[in-house]
C-alpha positions as CSV (number, residue, x, y, z in Angstrom):
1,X,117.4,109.4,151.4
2,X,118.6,111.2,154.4
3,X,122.3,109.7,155.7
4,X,120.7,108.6,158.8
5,X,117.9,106.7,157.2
6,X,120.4,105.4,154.3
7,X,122.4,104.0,157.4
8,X,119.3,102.6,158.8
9,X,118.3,100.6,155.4
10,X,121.8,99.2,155.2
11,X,121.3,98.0,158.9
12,X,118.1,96.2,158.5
13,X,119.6,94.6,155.1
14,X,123.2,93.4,157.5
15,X,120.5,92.3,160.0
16,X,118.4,90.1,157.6
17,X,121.5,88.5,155.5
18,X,123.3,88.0,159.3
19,X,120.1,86.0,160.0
20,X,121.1,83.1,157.9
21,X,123.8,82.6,160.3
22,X,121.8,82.8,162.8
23,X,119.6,80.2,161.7
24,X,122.4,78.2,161.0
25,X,123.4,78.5,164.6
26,X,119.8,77.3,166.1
27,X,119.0,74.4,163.7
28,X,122.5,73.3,165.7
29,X,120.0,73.5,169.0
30,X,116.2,72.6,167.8
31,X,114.8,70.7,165.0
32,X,113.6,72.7,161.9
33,X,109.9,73.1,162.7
34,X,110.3,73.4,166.4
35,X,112.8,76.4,166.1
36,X,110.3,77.3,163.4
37,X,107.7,77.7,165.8
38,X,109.6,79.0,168.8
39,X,110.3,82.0,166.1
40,X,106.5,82.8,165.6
41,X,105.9,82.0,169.1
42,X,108.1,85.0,170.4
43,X,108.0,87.3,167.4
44,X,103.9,87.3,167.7
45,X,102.0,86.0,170.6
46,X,103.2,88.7,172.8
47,X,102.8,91.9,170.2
48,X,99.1,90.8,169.4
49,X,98.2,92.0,172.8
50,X,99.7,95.4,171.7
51,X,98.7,95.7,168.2
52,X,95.2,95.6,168.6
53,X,92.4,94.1,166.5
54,X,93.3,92.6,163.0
55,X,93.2,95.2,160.3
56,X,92.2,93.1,157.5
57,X,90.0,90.2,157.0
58,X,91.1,86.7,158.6
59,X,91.3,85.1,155.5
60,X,94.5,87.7,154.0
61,X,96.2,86.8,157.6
62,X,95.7,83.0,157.5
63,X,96.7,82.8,154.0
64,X,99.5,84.8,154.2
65,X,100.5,83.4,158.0
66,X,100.5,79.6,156.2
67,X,102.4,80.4,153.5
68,X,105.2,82.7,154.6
69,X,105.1,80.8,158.4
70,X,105.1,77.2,157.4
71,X,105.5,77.4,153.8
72,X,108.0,79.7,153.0
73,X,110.0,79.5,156.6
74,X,109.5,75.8,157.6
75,X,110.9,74.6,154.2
76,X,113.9,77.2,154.4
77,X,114.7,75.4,157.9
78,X,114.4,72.2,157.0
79,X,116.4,72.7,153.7
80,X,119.5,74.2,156.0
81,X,118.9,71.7,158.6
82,X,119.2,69.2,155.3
83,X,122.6,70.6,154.2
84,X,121.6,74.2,152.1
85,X,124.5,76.4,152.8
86,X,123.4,79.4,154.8
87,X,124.5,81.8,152.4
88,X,123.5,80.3,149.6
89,X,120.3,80.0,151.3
90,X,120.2,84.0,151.1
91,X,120.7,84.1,147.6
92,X,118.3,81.8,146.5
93,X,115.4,82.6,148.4
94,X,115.3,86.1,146.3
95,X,114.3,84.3,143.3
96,X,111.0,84.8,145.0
97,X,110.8,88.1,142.5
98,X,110.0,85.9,139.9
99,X,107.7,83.7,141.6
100,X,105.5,87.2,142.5
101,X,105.5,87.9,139.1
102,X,104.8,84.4,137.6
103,X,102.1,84.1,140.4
104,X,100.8,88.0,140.2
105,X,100.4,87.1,135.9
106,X,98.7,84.2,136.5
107,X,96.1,84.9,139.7
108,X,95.9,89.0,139.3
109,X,96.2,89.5,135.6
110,X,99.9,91.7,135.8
111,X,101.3,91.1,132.7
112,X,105.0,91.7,132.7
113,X,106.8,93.6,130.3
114,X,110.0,92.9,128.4
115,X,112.6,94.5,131.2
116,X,110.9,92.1,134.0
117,X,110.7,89.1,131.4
118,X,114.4,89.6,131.0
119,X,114.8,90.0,134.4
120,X,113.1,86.5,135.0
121,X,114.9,84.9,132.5
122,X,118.7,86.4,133.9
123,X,117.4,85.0,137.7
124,X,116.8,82.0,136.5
125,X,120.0,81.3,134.7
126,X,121.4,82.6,138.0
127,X,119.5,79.8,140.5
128,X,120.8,77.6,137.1
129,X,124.5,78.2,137.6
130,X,123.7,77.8,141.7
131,X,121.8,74.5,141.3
132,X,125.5,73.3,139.2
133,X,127.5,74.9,142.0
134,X,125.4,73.2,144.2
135,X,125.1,69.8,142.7
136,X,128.9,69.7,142.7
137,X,129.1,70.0,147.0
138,X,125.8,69.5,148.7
139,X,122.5,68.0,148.6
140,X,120.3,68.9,145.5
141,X,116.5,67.9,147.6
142,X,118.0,70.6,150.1
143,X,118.5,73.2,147.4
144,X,114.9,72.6,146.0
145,X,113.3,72.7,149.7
146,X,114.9,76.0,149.8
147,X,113.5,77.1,145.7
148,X,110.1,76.0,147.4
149,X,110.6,78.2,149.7
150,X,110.9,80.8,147.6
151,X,107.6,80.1,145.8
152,X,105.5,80.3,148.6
153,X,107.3,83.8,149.3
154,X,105.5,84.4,146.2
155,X,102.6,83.4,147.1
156,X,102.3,85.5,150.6
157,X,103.7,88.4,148.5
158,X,100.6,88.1,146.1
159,X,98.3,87.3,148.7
160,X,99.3,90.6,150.8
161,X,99.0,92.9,147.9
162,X,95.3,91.5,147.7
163,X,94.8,92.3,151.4
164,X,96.2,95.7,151.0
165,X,96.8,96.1,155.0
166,X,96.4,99.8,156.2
167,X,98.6,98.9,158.9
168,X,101.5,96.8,157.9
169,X,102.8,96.0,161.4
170,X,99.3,94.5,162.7
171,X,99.2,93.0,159.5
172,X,102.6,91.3,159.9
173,X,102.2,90.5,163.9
174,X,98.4,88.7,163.1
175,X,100.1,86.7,160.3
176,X,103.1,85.9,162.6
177,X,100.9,84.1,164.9
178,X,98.9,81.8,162.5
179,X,101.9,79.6,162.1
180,X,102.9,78.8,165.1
181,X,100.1,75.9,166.3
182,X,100.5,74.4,162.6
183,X,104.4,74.7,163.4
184,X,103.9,72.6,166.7
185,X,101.8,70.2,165.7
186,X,104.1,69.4,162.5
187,X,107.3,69.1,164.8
188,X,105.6,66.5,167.0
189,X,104.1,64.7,164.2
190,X,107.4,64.9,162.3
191,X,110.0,65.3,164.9
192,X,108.5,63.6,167.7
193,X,107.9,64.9,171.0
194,X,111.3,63.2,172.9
195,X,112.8,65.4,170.2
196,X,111.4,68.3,170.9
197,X,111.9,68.1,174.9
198,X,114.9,67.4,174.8
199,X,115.6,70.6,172.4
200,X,113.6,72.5,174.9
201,X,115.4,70.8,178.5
202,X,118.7,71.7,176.8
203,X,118.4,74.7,176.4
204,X,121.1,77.1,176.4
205,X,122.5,80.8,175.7
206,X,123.4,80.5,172.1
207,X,120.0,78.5,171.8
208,X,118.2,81.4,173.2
209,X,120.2,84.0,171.8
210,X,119.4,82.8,168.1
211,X,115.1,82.5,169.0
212,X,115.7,85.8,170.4
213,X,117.6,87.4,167.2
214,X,115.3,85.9,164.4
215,X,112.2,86.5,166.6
216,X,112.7,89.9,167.7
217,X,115.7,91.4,166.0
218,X,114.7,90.2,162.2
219,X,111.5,90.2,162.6
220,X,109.8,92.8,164.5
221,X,112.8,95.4,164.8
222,X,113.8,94.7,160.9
223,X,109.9,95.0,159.6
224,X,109.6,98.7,161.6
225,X,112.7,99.9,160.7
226,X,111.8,99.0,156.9
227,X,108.2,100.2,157.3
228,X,109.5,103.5,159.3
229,X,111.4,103.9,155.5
230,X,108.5,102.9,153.7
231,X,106.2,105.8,155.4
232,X,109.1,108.5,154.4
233,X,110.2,107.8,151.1
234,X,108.9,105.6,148.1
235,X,109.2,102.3,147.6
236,X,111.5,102.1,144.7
237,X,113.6,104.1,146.6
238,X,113.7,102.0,149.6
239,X,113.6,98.2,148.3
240,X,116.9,98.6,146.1
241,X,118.6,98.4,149.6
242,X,117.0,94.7,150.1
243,X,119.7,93.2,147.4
244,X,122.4,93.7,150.0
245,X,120.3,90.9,152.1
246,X,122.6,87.7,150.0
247,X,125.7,90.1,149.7
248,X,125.7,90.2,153.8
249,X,124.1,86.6,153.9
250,X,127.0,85.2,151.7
251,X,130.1,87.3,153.5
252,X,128.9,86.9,157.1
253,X,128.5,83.1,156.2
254,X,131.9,83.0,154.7
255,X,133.2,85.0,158.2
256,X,131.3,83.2,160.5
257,X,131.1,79.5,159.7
258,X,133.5,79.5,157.3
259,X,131.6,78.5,153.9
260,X,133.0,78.4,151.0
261,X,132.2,81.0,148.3
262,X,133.1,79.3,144.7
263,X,133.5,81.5,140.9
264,X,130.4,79.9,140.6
265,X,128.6,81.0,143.4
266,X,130.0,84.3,142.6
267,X,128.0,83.9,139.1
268,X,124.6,83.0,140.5
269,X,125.1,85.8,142.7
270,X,125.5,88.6,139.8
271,X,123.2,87.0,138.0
272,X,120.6,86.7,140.6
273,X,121.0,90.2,141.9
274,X,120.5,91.6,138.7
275,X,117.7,89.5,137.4
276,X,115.9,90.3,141.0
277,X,116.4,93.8,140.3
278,X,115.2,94.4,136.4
279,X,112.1,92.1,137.7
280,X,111.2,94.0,140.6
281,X,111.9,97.7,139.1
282,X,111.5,96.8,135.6
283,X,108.2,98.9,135.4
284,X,109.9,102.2,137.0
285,X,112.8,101.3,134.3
286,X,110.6,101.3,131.3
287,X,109.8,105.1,132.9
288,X,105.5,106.4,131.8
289,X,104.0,105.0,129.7
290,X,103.8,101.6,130.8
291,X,100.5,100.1,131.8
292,X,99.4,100.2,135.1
293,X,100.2,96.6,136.1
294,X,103.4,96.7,135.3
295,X,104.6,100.3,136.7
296,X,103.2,99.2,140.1
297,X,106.3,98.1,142.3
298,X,106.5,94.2,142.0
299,X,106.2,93.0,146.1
300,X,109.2,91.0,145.4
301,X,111.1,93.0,148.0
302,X,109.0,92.5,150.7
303,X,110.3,93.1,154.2
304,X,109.2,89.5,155.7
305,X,112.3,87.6,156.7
């Protein structure tokens, strides 16, 4: 890639781990779901007015909208607004490479081959030594809320290769705004709405300041800069740089609110980055050759944070 362009897919990945601290920072202001929704609400209701008609069928967006909006992003919030480690948090959530390919196998018929298998097998023994590390200084149900998390990543990353949008940033805006009514509703069922207003009534700059950075900064400025990359160069070229997203997660967490990085944590981290990687670009590894299911790139890496 160009140096510019190489600069601006290192950006976006610093953006999206930095975002973990972020959301650290607002669960300290809002409830889980609430900030949830405030995310969606910002990120999406405006831009739909902009973006113009849907460009797939409502089906792909409400699918999609459910389970990356409430599925995969209300369970992330609630698991760090349980006690998941914000850094941590980044790590884990990439084990969603092996959910898309356990969930592409099973639904779409993409068999694996033996460089992904490994690759599932070396992530897993990675989220293994983080569940230990884990165990031994924070809640275990807030680790699993955050491995849900990651399945339903999964799932929206399957359900958007079906939908095959012709225009990714409609595609991503539409889906954006599905959650955000589900979001509400679930916050004042769950939350309760003396909760919520008095979130809202307290409201203040770092408050703001955090709705504003994962709503406009990770979201819509993060998914065009990594879609701008996407239209210039190939994707196995571009989605390496998305396994900076825990190393930035981890140090900025470490920097900024001081967590702890254990040898452990330091293990899971190898061995998650490398199992993510032979899983998502185990087809281009294996070189031609390869059937067709497995040399298409694995939407592991998917630019929805």
């Amino acid at each position: 890639m160009k140096p510019a362009h190489t600069g601006l897919a290192v950006l976006v990945a610093a953006l999206w781990g930095v975002n973990f601290v972020v959301i650290d920072i607002g669960l300290a202001h809002f409830p889980p779901l609430l900030f949830c929704a405030l995310r969606f609400l910002l990120a999406a209701v405006p831009a739909v007015f902009l973006v113009g008609r849907p460009c797939v069928p409502w089906r792909w967006i409400v699918g999609v909208g459910l389970a990356l909006g409430v599925g995969k992003f209300g369970l992330l919030f609630i698991g760090m607004n349980a006690g998941m480690p914000a850094g941590l948090s980044s790590l884990v959530l990439q084990v969603q490479a092996v959910f898309t390919a356990l969930i592409a196998f099973a639904f779409l018929g993409e068999r694996p081959g033996p460089v992904r298998v490994l690759g599932m097998g070396v992530a897993l023994a990675g989220i293994g030594v983080a569940a230990v590390d884990e165990g031994g200084s924070g809640p275990l149900g807030a680790f699993a809320l955050v491995l849900v998390a990651a399945a339903f990543w999964g799932v929206s990353n399957v359900l958007t290769r079906k939908a095959s949008p012709a225009a990714p940033f409609n595609f991503m805006v539409w889906s954006s705004a599905v959650p955000v009514v589900p979001l509400l509703v679930l916050s004042l069922l769950f939350e309760g709405p003396s909760t919520d207003a008095r979130a809202l009534a307290s409201l203040d700059l770092p408050g703001a300041g955090a709705i504003v950075y994962v709503a406009l900064v990770t979201t819509l400025f993060g998914f065009s800069a990594w879609s701008r990359l996407l239209n210039h160069y190939d994707a196995s070229t571009v989605a390496p740089y998305s396994l900076l997203v825990p190393v930035f997660g981890m140090s900025s967490a470490a920097l900024f609110l001081g967590e702890p990085v254990s040898g452990l944590r330091w293990c899971a981290a190898a061995l998650l980055v490398a199992g993510v990687g032979l899983t998502s670009f185990g087809g281009a590894l294996k070189g031609r050759g390869t059937a067709p299911a497995d040399t298409a790139p694995a939407p592991g890496l998917t630019p929805t944070r």
